[in-house]
TORZAKE-656984 format. One line per field, with one value per residue (C-alpha): x, y, z; chain; residue number from 0; residue in one letter. Coordinates in steps of 0.1 Angstrom, whole numbers. Layout:
<kebas>
c1	X,...
c2	Y,...
c3	Z,...
chain	A,...
n	NUM,...
res	A,...
</kebas>
This chain:
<kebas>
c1	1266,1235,1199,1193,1157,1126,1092,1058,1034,1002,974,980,1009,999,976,996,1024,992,982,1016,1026,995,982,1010,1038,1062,1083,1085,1122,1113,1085,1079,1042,1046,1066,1042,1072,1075,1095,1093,1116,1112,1104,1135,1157,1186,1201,1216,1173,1160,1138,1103,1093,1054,1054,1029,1010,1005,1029,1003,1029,1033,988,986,1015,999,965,969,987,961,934,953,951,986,1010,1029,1055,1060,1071,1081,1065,1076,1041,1018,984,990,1000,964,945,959,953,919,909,924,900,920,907,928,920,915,929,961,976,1007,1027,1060,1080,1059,1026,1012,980,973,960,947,968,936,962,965,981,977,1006,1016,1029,1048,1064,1093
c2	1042,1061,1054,1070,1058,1035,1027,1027,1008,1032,1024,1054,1068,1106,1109,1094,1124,1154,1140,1135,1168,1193,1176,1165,1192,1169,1178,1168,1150,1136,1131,1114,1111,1099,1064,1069,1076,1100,1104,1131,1141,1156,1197,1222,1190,1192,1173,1146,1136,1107,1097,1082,1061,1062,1029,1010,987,967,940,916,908,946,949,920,929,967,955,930,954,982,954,945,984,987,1014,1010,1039,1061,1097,1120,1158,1180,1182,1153,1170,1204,1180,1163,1190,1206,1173,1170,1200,1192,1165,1137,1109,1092,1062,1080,1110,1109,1089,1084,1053,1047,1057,1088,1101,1092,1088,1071,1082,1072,1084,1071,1055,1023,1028,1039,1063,1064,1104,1099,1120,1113
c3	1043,1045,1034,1002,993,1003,989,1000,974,966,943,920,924,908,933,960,953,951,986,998,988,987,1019,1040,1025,1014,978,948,942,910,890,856,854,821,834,866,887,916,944,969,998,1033,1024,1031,1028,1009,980,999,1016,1018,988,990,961,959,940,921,933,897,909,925,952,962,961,980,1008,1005,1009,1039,1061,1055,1061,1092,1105,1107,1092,1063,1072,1102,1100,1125,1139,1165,1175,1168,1187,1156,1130,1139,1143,1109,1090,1099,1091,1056,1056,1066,1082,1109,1129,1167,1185,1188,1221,1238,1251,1265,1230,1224,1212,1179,1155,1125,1093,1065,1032,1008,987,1002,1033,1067,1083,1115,1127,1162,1180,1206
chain	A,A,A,A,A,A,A,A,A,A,A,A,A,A,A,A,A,A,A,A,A,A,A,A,A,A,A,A,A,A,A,A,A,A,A,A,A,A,A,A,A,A,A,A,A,A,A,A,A,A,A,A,A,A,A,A,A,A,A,A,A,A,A,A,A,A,A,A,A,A,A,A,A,A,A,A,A,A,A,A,A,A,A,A,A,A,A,A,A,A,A,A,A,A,A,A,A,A,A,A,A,A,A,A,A,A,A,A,A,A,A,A,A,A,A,A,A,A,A,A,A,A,A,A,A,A
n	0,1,2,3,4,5,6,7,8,9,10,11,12,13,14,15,16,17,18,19,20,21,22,23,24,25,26,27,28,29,30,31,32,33,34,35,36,37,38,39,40,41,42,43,44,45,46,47,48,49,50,51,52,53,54,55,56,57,58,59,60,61,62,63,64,65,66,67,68,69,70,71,72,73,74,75,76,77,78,79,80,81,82,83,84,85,86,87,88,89,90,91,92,93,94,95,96,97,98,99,100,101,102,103,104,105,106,107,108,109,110,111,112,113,114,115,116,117,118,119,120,121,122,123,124,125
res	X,X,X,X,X,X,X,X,X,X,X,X,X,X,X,X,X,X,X,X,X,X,X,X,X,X,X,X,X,X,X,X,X,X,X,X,X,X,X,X,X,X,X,X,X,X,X,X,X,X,X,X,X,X,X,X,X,X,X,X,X,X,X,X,X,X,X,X,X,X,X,X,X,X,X,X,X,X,X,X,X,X,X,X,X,X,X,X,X,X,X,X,X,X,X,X,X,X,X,X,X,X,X,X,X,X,X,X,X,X,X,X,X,X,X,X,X,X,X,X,X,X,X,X,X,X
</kebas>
């Protein structure tokens, strides 16, 4: 068994896969902008990568789970860097906003950003 997709809700999900892709590098696994569907994947991965679903947030029970975490400042997803001090300084030069400099705890160092589609992301690095 291994995972083969999750979900992240966004509030428009076409914009969500330009940020997720121009911005943070990420590709394009599928994309059906005409059903509002796209799924993108970690980039050089192969065939058998994890999907993301960047998934609409028109079901009032995905908004209002979506909404209340970003309210509550947490992130929705964490993804891992080699390097989460370039990652940072890269991102914010692409205009990215992210809640403080990066800082490191007992399971790493992190930051948080926000992906201006609903959610905040958390980049951490071991």
């Amino acid at each position: 068994m291994r995972l083969k997709m999750c979900s992240i809700h966004v509030k428009d999900p076409a914009a969500a896969h330009t940020f997720y892709t121009e911005t943070l590098g990420f590709e394009t696994l599928m994309a059906m902008p005409e059903h509002n569907l796209f799924i993108i994947k970690d980039p050089g991965s192969g065939a058998g990568s994890v999907g993301l679903l960047l998934e609409p947030s028109d079901n009032p029970i995905g908004a209002d789970y979506m909404n209340a975490v970003h309210d509550a400042g947490l992130p929705a997803i964490v993804m891992g860097v080699p390097d989460v001090q370039a990652e940072y300084n890269r991102l914010v030069a692409a205009g990215v906003t992210f809640q403080g400099q990066p800082s490191e705890d007992p399971s790493g160092i992190s930051a948080v950003f926000d992906d201006g589609c609903g959610n905040f992301v958390q980049l951490h690095q071991d």
